[in-house]
LUMLO-731892 format. One record per residue (C-alpha): residue number from 1; x, y negated, z negated. Coordinates in Angstrom, 2 decimals. Layout:
BEGIN
+-----+---------+---------+---------+
|   i |       x |       y |       z |
+-----+---------+---------+---------+
| NUM |       X |       Y |       Z |
...
+-----+---------+---------+---------+
***
This chain:
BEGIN
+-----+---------+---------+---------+
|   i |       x |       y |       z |
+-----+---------+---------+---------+
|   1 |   87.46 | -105.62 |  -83.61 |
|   2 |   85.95 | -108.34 |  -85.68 |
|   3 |   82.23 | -109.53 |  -84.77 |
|   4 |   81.44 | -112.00 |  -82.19 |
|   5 |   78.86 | -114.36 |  -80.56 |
|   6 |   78.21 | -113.92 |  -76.80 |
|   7 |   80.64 | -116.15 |  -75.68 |
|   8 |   83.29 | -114.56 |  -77.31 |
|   9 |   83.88 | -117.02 |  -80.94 |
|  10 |   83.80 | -115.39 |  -83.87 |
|  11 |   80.72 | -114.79 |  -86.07 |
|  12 |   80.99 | -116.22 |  -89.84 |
|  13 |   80.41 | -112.89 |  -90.63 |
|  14 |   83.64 | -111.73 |  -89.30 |
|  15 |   86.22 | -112.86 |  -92.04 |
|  16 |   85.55 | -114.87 |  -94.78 |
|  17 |   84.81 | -118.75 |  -93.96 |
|  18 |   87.66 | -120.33 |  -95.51 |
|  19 |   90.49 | -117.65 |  -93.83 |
|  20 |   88.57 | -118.73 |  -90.75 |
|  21 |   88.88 | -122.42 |  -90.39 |
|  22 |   92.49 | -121.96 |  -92.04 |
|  23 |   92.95 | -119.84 |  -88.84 |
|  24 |   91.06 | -121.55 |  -86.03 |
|  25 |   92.78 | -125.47 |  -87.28 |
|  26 |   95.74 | -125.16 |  -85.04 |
|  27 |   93.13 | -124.83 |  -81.76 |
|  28 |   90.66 | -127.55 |  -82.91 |
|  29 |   91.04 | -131.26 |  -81.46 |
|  30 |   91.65 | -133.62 |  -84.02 |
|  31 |   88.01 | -134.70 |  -85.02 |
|  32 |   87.06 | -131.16 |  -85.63 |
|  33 |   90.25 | -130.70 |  -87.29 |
|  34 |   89.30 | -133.63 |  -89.83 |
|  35 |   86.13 | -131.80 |  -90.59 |
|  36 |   88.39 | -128.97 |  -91.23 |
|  37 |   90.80 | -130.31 |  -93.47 |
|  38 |   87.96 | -131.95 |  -95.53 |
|  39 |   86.34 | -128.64 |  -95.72 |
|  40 |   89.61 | -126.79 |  -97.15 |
|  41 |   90.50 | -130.04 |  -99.13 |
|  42 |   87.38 | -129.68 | -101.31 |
|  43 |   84.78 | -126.80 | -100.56 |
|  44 |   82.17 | -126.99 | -103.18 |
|  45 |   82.09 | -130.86 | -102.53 |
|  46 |   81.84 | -129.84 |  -98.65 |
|  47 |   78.84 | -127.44 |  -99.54 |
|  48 |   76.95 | -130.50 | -101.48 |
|  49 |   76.94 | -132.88 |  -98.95 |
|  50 |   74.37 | -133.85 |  -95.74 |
|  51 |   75.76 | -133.61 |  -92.13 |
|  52 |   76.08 | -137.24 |  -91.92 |
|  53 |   78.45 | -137.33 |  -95.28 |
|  54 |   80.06 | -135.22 |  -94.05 |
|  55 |   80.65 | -136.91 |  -90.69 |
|  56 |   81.44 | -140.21 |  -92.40 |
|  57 |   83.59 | -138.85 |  -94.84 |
|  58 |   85.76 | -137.37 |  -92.12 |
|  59 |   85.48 | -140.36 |  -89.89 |
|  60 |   83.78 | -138.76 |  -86.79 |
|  61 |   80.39 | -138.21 |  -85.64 |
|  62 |   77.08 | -135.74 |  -86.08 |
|  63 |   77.71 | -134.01 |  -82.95 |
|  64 |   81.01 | -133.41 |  -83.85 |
|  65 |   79.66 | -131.76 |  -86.81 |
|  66 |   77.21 | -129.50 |  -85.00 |
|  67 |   80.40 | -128.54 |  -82.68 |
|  68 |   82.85 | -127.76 |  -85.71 |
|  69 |   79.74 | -124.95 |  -87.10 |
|  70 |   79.37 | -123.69 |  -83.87 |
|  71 |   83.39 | -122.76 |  -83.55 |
|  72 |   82.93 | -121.17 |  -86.68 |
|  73 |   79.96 | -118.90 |  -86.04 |
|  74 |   76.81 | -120.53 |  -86.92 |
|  75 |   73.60 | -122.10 |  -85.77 |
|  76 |   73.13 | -124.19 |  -88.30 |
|  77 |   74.65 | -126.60 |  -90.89 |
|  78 |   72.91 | -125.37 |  -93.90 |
|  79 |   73.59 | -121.85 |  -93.13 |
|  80 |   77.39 | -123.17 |  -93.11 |
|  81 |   76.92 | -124.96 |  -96.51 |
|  82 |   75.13 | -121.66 |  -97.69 |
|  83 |   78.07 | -119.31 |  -96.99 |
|  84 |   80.51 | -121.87 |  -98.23 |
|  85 |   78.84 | -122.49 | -101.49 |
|  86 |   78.87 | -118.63 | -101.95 |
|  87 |   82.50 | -118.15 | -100.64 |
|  88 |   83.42 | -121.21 | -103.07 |
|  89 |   81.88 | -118.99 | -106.23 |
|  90 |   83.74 | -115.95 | -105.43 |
|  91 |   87.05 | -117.89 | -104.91 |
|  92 |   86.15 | -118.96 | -107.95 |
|  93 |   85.74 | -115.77 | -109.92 |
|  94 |   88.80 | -114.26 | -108.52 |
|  95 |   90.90 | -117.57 | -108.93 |
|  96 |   89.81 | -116.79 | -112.55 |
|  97 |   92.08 | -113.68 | -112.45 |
|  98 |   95.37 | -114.99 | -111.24 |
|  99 |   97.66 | -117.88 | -112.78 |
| 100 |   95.95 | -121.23 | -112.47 |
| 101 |   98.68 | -122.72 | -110.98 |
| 102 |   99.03 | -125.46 | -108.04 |
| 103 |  100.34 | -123.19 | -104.85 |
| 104 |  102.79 | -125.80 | -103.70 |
| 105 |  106.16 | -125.16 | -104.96 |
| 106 |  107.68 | -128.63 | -106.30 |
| 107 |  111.37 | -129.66 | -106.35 |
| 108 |  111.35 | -129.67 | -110.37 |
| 109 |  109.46 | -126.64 | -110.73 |
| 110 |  111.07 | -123.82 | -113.34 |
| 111 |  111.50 | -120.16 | -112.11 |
| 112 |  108.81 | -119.31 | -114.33 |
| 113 |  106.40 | -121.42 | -112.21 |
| 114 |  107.87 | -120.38 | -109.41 |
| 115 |  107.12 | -116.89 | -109.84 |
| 116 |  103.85 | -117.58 | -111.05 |
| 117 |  103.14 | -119.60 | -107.96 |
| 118 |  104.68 | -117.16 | -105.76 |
| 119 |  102.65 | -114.26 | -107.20 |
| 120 |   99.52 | -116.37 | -106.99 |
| 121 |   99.91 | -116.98 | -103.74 |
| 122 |  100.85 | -113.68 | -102.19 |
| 123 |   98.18 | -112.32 | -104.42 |
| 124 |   95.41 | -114.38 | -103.10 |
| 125 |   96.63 | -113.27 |  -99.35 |
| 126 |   95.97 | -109.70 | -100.08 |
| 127 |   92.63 | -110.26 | -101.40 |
| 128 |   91.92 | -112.69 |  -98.45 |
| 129 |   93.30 | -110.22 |  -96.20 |
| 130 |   91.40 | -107.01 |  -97.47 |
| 131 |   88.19 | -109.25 |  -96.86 |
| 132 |   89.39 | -109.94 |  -93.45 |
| 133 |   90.37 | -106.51 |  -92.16 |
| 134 |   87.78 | -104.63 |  -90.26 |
| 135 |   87.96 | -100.91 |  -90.97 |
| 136 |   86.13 | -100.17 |  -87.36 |
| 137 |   89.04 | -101.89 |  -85.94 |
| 138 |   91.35 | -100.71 |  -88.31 |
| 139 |   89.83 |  -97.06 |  -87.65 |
| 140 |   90.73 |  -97.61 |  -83.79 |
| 141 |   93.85 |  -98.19 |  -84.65 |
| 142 |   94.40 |  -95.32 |  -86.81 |
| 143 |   93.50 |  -93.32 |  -83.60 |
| 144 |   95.61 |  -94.64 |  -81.68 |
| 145 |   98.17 |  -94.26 |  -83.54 |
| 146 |   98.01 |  -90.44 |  -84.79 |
| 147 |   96.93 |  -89.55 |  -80.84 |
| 148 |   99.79 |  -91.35 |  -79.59 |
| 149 |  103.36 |  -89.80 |  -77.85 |
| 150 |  105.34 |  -92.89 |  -78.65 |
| 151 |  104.45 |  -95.47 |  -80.88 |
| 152 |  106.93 |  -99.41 |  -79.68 |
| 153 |  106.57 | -101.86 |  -81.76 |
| 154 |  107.91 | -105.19 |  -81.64 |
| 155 |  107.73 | -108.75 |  -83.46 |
| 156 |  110.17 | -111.97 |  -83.72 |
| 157 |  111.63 | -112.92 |  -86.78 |
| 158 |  109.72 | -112.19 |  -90.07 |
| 159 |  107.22 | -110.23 |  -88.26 |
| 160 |  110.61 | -108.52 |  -86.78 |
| 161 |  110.79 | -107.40 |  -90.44 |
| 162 |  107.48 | -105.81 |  -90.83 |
| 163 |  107.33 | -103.99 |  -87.69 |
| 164 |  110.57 | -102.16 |  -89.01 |
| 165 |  108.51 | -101.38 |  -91.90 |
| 166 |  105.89 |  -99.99 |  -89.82 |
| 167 |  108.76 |  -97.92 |  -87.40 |
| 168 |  110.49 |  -96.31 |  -90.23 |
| 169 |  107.04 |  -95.04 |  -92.17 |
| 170 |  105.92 |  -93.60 |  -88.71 |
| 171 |  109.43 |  -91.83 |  -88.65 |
| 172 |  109.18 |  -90.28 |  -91.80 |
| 173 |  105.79 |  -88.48 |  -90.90 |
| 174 |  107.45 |  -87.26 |  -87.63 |
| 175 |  106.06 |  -89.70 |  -85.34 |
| 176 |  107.95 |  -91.50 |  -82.13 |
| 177 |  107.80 |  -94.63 |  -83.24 |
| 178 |  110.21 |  -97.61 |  -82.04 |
| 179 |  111.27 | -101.15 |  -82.54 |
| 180 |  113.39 | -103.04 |  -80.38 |
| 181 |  116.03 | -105.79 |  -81.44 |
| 182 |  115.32 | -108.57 |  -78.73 |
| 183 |  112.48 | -109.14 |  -76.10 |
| 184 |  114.21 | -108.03 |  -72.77 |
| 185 |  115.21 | -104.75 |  -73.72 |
| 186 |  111.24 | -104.56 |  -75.49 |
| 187 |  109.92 | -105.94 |  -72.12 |
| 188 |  111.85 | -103.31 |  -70.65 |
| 189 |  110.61 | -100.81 |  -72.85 |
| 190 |  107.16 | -101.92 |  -72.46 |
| 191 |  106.64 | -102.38 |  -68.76 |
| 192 |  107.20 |  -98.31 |  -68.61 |
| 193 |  104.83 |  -97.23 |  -71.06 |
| 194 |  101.77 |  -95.47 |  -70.11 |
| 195 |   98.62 |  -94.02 |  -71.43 |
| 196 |  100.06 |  -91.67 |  -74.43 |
| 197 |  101.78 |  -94.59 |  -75.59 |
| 198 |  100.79 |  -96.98 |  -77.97 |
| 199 |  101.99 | -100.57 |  -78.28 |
| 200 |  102.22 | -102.75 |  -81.27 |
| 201 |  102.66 | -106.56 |  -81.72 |
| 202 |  103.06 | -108.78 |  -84.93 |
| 203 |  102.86 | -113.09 |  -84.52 |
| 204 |  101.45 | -114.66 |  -87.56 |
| 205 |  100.27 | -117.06 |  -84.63 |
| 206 |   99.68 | -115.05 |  -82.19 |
| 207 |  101.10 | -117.44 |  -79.63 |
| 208 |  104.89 | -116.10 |  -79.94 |
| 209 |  105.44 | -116.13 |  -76.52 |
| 210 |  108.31 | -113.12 |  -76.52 |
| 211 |  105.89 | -110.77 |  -78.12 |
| 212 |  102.42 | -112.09 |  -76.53 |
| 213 |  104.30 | -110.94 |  -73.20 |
| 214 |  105.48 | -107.29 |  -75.12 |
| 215 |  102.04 | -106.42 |  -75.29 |
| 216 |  101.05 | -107.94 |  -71.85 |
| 217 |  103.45 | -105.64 |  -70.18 |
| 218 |  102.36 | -102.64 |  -72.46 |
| 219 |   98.88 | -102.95 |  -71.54 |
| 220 |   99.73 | -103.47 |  -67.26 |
| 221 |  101.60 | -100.30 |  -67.78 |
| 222 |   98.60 |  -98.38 |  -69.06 |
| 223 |   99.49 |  -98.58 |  -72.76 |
| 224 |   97.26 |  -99.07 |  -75.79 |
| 225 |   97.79 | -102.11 |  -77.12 |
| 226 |   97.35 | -103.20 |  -81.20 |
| 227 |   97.89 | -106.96 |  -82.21 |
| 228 |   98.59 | -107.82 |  -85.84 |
| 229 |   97.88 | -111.54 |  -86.19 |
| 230 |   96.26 | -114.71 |  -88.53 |
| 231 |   94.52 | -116.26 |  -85.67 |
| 232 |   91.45 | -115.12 |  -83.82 |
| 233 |   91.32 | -116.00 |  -80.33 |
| 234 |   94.84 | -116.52 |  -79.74 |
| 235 |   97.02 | -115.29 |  -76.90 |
| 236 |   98.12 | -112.02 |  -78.50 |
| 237 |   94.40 | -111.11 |  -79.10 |
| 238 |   93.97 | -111.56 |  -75.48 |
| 239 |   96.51 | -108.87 |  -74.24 |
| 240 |   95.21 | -106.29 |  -77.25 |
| 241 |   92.80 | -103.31 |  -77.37 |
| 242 |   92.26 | -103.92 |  -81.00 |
| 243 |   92.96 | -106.67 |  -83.30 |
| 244 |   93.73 | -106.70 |  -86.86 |
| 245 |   93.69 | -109.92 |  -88.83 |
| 246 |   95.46 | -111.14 |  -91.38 |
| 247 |   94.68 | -113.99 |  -93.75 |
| 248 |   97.53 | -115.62 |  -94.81 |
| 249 |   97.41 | -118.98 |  -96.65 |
| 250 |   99.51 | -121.57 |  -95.85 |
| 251 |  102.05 | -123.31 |  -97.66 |
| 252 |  104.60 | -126.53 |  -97.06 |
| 253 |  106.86 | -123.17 |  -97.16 |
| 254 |  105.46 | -121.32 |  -94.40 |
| 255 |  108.55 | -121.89 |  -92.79 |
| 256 |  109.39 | -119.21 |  -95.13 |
| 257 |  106.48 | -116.88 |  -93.93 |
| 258 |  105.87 | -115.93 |  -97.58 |
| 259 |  102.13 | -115.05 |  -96.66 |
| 260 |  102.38 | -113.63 |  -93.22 |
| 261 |  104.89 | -111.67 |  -94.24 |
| 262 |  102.66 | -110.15 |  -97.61 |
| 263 |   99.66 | -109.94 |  -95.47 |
| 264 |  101.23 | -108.01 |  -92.66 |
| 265 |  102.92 | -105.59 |  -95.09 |
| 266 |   99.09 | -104.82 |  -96.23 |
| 267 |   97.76 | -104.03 |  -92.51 |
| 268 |  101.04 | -102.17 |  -91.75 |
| 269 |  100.21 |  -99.73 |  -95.31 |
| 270 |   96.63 |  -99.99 |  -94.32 |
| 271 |   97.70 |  -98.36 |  -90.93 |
| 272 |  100.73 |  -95.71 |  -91.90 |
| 273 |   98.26 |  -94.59 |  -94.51 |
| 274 |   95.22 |  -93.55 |  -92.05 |
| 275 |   97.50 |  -92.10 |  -90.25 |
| 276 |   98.96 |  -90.20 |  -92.64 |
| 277 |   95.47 |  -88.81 |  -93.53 |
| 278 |   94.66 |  -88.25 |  -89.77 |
| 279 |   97.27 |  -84.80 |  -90.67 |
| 280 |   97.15 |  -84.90 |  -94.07 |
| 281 |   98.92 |  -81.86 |  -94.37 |
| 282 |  101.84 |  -82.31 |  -91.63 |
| 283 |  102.69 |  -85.71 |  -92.71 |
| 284 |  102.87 |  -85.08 |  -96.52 |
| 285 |  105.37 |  -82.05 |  -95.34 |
| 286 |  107.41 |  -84.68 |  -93.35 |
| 287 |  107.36 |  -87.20 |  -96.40 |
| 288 |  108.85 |  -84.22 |  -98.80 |
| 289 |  111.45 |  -83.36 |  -96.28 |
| 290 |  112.75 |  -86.84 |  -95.46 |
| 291 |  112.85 |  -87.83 |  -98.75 |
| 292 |  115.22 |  -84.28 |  -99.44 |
| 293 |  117.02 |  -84.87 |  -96.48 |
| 294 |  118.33 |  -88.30 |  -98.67 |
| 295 |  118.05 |  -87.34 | -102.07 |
| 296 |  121.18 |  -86.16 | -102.52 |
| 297 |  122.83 |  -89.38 | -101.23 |
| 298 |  121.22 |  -91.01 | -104.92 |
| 299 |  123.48 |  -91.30 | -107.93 |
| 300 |  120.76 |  -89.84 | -110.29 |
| 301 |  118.63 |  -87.35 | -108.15 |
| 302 |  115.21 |  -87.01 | -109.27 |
+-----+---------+---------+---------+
***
């Protein structure tokens, strides 16, 4: 799993700094949460500034300050400003590479800058995301996985979407792998599982209550449990033997779950693709056959 202090918040060296306040926002109380939009407002002005600028600008206090670093991982304010300042440069550099484009899709816009937007945006979660992702935890996983009987996996509405993904690339390397279509018959499914089993949940949030209690009942049962989420320290992370973090960025078209749904598609490859190389040989066997057992069904066979 990611890194983290003693008493259990994540270090700043656990994802990058801007992923992380984008993530922890929706559990900070509103003064912190100032500090937080100010920070993701303007970052290299954020970096430039003293503690009590900062405070002023954001209409709070010092101490408020000193709390707001200390949620994100450090012990000091200029070791904040330090990583900022060098998270700010490599946004930078990489921003460079993409479409300089505002992300926020306007009314007016043409579908040229829509799919420049888009493709910005999705874009800049994968990068964000393959920063994020731990490859201990994603190794764990991987284990888990490829050692596993049965594989469930469940998720509520987009995230319904990806863990289909997930189900059917397990399938095709001869793997049990499951999803279930609403959460009584996966809390049904769940609360049987046992120690060969491996459960799987995707919330963007991590606070969707239907599949926060999926993996509950998983891990009471004696299941592995995986979590596939954007928010440290949320519910889902609570019930799971590993975590793996996305890093989704957040538009006024979440709604939408544009990111989530990129960024979880990138963990779910990450995943089917260790697997795959945990039996290199057996899977790539299963891939050829699955893919003859259908080719004939195409109009131009290849």
């Amino acid at each position: 799993m990611t890194g983290q202090r003693p008493d259990g918040a994540p270090t700043h060296t656990a994802r990058p700094l801007l992923s992380t306040v984008r993530a922890l926002i929706p559990s900070m109380p509103p003064s912190e949460k100032r500090l937080a939009e100010s920070l993701l407002a303007d970052p290299e002005a954020f970096s430039t500034l003293s503690i009590n600028e900062v405070a002023d600008a954001a209409g709070t206090s010092t101490t408020t300050v000193v709390r707001f670093y200390r949620r994100l991982g450090f012990t000091g304010f200029k070791d904040l400003k330090h990583d900022l300042a060098q998270e700010t440069l490599r946004a930078s550099l990489l921003v460079q590479s993409v479409p300089a484009t505002a992300s926020d899709i306007a009314p007016d816009d043409t579908l040229e800058q829509i799919v420049a937007k888009v493709a910005r945006d999705e874009t800049l979660s994968i990068s964000d995301t393959a920063d994020v992702l731990d490859t201990g935890a994603l190794a764990q996983a991987v284990t888990a996985l490829a050692q596993a009987d049965r594989i469930d996996v469940f998720g509520v509405g987009a995230s319904a979407v990806v863990g289909i993904d997930l189900q059917r690339k397990l399938s095709r390397i001869g793997r049990t792998a499951i999803t279930w279509p609403d959460a009584h018959t996966a809390w049904t499914a769940a609360a049987v599982l046992g120690p060969r089993s491996v459960a799987v949940a995707i919330s963007h949030s991590g606070e969707t209550m239907d599949t926060v209690e999926f993996l509950r009942l998983a891990r009471a049962a004696g299941s592995a449990t995986v979590a596939i989420t954007n928010v440290p320290d949320s519910s889902i992370t609570r019930e799971a033997d590993v975590a793996l973090y996305t890093a989704a960025r957040e538009t006024p078209f979440r709604s939408g779950a544009l990111g989530s749904r990129i960024a979880q598609l990138m963990v779910v490859d990450c995943l089917f693709i260790g697997v795959v190389q945990a039996d290199y040989t057996a899977s790539v066997a299963a891939i050829r056959s699955t893919y003859d057992a259908v080719r004939s069904r195409s109009l131009h066979p290849r």
